[in-house]
PABA-876265 format. One record per residue (C-alpha): residue number from 1; residue in one letter; x, y, z. Coordinates in nm, 4 decimals, padded with zeros to 6 digits. Last residue first. Layout:
N
+-----+---------+----------+----------+----------+
| num | residuo |       c1 |       c2 |       c3 |
+-----+---------+----------+----------+----------+
| NUM |       A |        X |        Y |        Z |
...
+-----+---------+----------+----------+----------+
//
This chain:
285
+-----+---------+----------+----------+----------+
| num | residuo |       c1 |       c2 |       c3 |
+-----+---------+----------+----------+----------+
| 285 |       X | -03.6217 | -00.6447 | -09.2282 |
| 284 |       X | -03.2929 | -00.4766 | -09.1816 |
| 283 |       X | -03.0789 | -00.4606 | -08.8581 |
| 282 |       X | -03.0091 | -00.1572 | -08.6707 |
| 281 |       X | -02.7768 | -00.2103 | -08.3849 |
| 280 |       X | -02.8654 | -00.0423 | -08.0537 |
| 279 |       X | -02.5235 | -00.0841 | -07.8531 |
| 278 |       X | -02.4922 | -00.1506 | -07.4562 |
| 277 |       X | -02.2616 |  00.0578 | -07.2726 |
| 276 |       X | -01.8836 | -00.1229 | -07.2651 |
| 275 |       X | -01.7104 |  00.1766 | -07.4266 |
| 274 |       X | -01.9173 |  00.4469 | -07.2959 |
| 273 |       X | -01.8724 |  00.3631 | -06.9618 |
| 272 |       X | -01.5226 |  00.3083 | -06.9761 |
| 271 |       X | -01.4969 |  00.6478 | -07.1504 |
| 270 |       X | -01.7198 |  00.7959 | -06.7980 |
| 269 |       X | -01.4962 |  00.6533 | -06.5873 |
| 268 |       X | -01.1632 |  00.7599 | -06.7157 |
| 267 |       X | -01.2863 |  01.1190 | -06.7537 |
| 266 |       X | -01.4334 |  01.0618 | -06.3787 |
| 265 |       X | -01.1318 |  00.9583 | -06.2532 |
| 264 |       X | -00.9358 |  01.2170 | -06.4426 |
| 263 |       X | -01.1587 |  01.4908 | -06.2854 |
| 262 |       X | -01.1594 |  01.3521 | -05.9297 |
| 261 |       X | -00.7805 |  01.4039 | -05.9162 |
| 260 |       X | -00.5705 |  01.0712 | -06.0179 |
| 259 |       X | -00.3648 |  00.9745 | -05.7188 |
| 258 |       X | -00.0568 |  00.9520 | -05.8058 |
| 257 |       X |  00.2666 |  00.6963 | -05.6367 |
| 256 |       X |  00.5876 |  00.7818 | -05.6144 |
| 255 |       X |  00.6214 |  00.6153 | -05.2750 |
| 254 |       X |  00.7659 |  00.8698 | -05.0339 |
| 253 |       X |  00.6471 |  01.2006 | -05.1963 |
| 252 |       X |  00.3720 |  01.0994 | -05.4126 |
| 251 |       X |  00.1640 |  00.9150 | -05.1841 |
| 250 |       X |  00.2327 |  01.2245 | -04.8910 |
| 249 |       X |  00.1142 |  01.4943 | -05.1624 |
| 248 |       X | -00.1825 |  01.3212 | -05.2512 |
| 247 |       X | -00.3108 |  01.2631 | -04.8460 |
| 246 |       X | -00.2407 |  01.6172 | -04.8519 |
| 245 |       X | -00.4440 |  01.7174 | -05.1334 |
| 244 |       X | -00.7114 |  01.4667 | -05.0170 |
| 243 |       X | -00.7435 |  01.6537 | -04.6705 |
| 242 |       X | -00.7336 |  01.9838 | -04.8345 |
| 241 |       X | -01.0367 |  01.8607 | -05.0885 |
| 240 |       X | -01.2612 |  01.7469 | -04.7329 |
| 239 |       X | -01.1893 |  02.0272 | -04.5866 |
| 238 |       X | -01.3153 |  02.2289 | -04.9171 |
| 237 |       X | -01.5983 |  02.0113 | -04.9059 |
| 236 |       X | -01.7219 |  02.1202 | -04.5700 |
| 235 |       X | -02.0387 |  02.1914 | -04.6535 |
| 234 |       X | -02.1573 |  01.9382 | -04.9272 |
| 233 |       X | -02.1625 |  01.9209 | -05.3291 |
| 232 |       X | -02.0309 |  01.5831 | -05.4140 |
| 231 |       X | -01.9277 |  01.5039 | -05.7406 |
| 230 |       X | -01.4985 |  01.5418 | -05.6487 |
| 229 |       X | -01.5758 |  01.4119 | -05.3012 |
| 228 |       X | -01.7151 |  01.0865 | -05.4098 |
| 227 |       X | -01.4284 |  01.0542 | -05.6853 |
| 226 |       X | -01.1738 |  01.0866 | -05.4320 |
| 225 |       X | -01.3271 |  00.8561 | -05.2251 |
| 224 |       X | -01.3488 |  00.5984 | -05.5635 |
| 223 |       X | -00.9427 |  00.6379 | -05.5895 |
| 222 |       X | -00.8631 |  00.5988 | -05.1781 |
| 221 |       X | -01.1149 |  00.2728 | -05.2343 |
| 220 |       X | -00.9311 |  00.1215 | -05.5065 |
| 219 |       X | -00.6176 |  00.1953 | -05.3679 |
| 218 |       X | -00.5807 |  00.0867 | -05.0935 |
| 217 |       X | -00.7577 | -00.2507 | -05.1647 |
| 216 |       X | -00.5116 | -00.2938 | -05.4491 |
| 215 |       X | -00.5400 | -00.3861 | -05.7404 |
| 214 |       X | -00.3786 | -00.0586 | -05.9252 |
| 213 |       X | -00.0697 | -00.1385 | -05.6877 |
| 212 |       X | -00.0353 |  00.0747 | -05.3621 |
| 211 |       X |  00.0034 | -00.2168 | -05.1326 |
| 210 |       X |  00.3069 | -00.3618 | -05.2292 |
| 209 |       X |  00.4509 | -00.1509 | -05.4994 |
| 208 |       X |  00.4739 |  00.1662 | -05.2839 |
| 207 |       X |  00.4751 |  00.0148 | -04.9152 |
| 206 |       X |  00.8189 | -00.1170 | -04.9934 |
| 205 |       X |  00.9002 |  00.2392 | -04.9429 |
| 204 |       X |  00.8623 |  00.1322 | -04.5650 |
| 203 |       X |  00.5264 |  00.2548 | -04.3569 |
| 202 |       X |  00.5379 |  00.4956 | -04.1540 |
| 201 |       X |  00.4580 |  00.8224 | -04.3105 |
| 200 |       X |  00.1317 |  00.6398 | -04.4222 |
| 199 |       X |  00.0186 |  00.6605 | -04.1026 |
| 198 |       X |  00.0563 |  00.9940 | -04.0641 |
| 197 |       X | -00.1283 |  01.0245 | -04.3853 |
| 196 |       X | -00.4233 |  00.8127 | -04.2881 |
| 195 |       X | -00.4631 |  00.9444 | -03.9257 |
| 194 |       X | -00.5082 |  01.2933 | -04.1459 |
| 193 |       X | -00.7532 |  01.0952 | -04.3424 |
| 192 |       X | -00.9540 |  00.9773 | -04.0428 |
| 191 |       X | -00.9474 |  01.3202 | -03.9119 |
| 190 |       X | -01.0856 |  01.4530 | -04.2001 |
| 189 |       X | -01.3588 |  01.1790 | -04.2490 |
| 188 |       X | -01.5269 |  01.1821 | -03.8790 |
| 187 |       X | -01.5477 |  01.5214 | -03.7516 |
| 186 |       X | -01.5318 |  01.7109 | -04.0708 |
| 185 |       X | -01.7395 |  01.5243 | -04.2977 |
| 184 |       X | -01.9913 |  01.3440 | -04.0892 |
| 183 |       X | -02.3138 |  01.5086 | -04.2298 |
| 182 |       X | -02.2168 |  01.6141 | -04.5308 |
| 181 |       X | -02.0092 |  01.3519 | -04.5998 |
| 180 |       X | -02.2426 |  01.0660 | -04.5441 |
| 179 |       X | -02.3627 |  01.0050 | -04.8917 |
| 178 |       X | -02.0206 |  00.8527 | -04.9762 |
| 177 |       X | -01.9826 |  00.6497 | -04.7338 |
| 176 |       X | -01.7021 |  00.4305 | -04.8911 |
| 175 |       X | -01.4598 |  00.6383 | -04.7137 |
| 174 |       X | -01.5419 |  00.5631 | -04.3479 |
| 173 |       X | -01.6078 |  00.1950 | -04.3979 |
| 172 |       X | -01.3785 |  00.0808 | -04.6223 |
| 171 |       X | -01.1045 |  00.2328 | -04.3638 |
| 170 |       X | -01.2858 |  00.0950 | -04.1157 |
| 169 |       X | -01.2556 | -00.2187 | -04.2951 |
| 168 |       X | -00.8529 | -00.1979 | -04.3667 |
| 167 |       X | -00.7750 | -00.1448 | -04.0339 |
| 166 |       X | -00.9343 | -00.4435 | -03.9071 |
| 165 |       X | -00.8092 | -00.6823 | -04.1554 |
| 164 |       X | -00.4665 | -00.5467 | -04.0335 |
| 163 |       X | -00.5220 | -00.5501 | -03.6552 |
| 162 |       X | -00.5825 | -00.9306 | -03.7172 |
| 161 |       X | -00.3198 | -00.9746 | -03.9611 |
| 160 |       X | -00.1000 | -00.8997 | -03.6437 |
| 159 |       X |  00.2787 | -00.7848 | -03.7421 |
| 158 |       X |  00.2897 | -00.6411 | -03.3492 |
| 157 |       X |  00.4267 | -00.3080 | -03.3498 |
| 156 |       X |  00.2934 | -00.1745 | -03.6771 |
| 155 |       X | -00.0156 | -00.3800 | -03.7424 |
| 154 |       X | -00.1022 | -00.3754 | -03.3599 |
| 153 |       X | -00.0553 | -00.0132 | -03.3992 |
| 152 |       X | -00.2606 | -00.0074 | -03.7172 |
| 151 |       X | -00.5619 | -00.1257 | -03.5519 |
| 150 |       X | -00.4921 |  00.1404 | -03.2520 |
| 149 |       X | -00.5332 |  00.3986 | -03.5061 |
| 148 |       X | -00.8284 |  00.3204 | -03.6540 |
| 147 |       X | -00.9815 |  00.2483 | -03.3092 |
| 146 |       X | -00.8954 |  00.6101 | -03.2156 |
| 145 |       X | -01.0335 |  00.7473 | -03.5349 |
| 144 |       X | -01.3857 |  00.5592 | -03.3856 |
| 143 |       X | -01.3631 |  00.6635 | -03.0538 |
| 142 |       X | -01.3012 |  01.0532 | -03.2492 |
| 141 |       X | -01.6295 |  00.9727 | -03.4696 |
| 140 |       X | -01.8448 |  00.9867 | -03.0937 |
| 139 |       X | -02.1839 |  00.8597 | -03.1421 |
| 138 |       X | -02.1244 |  00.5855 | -02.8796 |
| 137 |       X | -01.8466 |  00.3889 | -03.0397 |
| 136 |       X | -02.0585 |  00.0943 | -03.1367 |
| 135 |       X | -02.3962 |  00.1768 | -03.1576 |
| 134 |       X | -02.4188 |  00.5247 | -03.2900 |
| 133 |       X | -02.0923 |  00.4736 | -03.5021 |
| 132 |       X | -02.2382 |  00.1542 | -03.6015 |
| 131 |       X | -02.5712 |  00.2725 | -03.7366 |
| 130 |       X | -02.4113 |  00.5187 | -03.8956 |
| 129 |       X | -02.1365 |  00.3385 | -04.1282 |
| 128 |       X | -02.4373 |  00.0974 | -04.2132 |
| 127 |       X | -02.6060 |  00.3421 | -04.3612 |
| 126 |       X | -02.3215 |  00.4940 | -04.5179 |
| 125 |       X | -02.1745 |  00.2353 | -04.6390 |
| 124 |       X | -02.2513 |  00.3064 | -05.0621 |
| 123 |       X | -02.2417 |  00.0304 | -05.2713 |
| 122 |       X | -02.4789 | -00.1930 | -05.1332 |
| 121 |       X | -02.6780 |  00.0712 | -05.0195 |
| 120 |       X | -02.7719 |  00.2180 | -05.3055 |
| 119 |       X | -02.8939 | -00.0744 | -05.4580 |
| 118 |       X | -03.0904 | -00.1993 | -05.1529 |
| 117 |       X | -03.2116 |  00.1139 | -05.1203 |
| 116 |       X | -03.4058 |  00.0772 | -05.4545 |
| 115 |       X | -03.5054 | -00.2169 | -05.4031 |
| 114 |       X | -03.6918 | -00.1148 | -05.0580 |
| 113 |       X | -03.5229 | -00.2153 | -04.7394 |
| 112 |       X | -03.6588 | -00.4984 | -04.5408 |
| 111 |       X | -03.3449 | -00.4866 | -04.2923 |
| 110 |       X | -03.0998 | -00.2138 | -04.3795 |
| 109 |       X | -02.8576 | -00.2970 | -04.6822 |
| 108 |       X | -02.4724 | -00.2988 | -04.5415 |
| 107 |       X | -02.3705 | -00.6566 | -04.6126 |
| 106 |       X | -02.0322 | -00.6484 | -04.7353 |
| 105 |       X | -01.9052 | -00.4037 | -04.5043 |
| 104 |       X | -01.9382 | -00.5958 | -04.1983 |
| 103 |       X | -01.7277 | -00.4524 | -03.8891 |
| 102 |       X | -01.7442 | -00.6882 | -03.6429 |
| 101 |       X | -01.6176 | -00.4961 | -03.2891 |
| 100 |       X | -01.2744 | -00.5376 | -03.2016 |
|  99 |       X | -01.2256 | -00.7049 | -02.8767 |
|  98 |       X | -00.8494 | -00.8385 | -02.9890 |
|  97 |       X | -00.8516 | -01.2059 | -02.9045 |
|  96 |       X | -00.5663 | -01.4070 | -02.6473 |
|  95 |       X | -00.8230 | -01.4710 | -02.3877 |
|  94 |       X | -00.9116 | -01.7974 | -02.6586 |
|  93 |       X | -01.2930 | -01.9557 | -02.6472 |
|  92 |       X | -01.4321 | -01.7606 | -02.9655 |
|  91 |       X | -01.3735 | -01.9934 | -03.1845 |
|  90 |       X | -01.5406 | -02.2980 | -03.0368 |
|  89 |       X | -01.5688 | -02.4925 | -03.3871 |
|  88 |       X | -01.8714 | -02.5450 | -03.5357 |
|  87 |       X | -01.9276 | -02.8867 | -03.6465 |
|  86 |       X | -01.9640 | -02.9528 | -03.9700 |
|  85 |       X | -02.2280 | -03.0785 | -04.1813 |
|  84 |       X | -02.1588 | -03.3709 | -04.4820 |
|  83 |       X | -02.1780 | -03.3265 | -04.8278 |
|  82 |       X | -01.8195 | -03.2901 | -04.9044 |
|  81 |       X | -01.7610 | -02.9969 | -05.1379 |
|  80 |       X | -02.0682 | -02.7900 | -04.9296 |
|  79 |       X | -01.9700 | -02.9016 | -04.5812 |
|  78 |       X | -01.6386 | -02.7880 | -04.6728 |
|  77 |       X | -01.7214 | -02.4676 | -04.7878 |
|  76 |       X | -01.9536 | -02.3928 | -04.5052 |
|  75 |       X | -01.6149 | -02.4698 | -04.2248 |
|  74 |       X | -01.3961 | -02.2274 | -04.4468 |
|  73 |       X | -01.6242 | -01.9623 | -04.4230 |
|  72 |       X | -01.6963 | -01.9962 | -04.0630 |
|  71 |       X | -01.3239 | -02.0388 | -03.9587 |
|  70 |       X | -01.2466 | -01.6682 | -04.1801 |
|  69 |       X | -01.5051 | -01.5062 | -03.9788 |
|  68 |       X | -01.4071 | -01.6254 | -03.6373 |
|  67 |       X | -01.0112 | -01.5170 | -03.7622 |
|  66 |       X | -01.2015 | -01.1972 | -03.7999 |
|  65 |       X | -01.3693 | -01.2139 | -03.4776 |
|  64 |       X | -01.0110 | -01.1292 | -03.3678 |
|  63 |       X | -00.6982 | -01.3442 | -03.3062 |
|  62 |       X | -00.3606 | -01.3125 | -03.1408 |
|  61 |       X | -00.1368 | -01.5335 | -03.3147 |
|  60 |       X |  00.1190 | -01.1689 | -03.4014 |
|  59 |       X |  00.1849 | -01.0883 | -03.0385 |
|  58 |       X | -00.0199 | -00.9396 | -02.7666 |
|  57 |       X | -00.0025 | -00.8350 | -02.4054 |
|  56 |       X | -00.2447 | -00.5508 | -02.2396 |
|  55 |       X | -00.3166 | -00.7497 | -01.9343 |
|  54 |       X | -00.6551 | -00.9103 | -02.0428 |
|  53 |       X | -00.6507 | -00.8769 | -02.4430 |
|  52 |       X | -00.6402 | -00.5730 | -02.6305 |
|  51 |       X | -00.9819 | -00.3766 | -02.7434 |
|  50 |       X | -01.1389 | -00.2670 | -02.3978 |
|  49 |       X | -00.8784 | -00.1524 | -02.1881 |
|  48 |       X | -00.6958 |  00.0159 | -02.4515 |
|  47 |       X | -01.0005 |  00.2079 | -02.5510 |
|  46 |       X | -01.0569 |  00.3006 | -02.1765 |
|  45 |       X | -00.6368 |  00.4338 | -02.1978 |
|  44 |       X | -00.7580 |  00.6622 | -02.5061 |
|  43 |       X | -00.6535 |  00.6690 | -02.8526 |
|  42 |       X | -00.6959 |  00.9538 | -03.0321 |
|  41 |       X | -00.3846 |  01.1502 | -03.0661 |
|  40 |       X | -00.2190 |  00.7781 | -03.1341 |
|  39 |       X | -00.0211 |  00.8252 | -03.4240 |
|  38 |       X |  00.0430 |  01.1980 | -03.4499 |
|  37 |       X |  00.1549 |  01.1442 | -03.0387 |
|  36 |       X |  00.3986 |  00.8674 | -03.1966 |
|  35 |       X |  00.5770 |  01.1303 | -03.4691 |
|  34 |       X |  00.5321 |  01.3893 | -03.2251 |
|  33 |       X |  00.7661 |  01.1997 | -02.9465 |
|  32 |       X |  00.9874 |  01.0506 | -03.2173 |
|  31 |       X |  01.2353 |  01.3064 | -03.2554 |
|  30 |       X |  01.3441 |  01.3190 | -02.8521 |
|  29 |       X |  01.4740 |  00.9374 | -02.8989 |
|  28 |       X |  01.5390 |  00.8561 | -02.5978 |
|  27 |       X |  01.9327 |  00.8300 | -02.4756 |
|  26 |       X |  02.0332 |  00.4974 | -02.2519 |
|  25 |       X |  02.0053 |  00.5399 | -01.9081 |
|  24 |       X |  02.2676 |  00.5320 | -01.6611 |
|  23 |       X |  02.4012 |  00.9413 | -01.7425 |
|  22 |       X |  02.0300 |  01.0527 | -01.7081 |
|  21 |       X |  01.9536 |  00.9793 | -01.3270 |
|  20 |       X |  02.1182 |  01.2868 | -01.2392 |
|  19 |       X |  01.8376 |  01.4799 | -01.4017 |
|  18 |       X |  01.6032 |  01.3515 | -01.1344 |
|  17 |       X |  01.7789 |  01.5150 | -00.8477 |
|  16 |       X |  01.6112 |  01.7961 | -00.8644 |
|  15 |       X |  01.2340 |  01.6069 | -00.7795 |
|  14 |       X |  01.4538 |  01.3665 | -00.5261 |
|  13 |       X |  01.5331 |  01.6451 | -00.3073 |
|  12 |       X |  01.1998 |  01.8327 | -00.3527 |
|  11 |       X |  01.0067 |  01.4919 | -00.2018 |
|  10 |       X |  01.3111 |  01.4448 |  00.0631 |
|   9 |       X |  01.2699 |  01.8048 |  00.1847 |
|   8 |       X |  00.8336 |  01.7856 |  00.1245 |
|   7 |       X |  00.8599 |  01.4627 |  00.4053 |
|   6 |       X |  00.7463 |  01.1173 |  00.2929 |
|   5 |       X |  00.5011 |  00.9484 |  00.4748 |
|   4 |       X |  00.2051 |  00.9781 |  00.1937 |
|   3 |       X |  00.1488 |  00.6132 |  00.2150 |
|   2 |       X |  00.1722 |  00.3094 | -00.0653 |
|   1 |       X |  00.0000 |  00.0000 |  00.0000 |
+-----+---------+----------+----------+----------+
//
């Protein structure tokens, strides 16, 4: 148990002799203070609590609900190639599991929605974006930056594919909600984007021709944002445009690597359009 039985003398004493303590240990690295506080600005100690496992310990086995996911899948194939049911395994049994919350962006229609919802929908996440935000991080879009940011932590520091899979929905998530940026623009996409580029200032140049290819999840989805925010006419657009630009300018500075402007991707799209649209051919009686 610890008392308050030491005197203000011996309290100041040790408070000035602090400094002395330098010479036996070994010299921090002073430049990496803002580079970490850029990285974790909004994660919170409750957050910490909540998402690692029971002491705070992890390494690159510990599993998520999307190693749950990825049993499931392979458990229905196999009953369908052989015929014969499966027993579900007990997943979810392990301490050793990140407490992310199930992020499902392939199936994003609301219940009983209209066809023409379900169209929308399906492409666009911002329904599903919403109802998660409100459910899952309280309302508050900084929880959810925070969790963005812890995801590539565990990425960074621990090599999990967990934290990885993770990352990469919320990502999907925030920027495929197109019809959302009006209304979550500047407290939820901006940030996430400036989390983005600081992120991106960590990653090795290997980066470039790894994840940046033309198939790549990265992007494909940083390519159709841009094109959201180029035909979208909301307040806060011009945040939205500075927090491309600079998203732009990192790509191209440490891994060569353009993002087309919402102009060329709509050029692009629209002559791809035209080239595979259906043809009226005349044919004579």
């Amino acid at each position: 148990m610890l008392v308050d039985s030491v005197s203000t003398v011996d309290v100041e004493r040790v408070r000035l002799g602090l400094r002395d303590l330098d010479s036996g240990l070994g010299a921090y690295p002073m430049d990496m203070v803002g580079r970490w506080r850029a990285l974790t600005c909004f994660v919170t100690e409750g957050m910490l609590q909540r998402v690692l496992p029971a002491g705070g310990e992890f390494s690159s086995a510990t599993g998520s609900v999307y190693e749950d996911e990825e049993m499931e899948a392979a458990r229905r194939m196999l009953e369908q190639q052989t015929g014969t049911p499966v027993p579900t395994g007990e997943m979810a049994g392990s301490e050793d599991r990140f407490s992310f919350p199930y992020v499902d962006v392939r199936h994003s229609v609301p219940p009983n929605a209209a066809p023409s919802l379900v169209c929308r929908y399906g492409v666009d996440k911002s329904w599903v974006l919403k109802s998660m935000l409100s459910k899952q991080w309280g309302g508050d879009a900084g929880a959810l930056v925070g969790e963005f940011q812890l995801a590539f932590l565990i990425i960074l520091v621990g090599q999990n594919f967990a934290g990885l899979e993770h990352w990469k929905r919320l990502l999907h998530l925030v920027l495929g909600s197109a019809e959302a940026l009006g209304e979550l623009g500047r407290e939820l996409v901006v940030p996430m984007l400036g989390a983005l580029g600081d992120q991106l200032q960590e990653c090795p140049e290997e980066f470039g021709t790894s994840v940046l290819d033309q198939d790549n999840f990265l992007a494909r989805i940083l390519t159709a944002f841009v094109l959201s925010v180029y035909e979208s006419e909301v307040p806060g657009k011009g945040a939205l445009e500075e927090a491309v630009e600079r998203i732009r300018h990192t790509l191209a500075e440490r891994f060569q690597w353009v993002l087309p402007s919402g102009h060329q991707i709509q050029v692009e799209a629209d002559v791809e359009e035209g080239e595979y649209a259906p043809q009226i051919v005349d044919q004579d009686d």
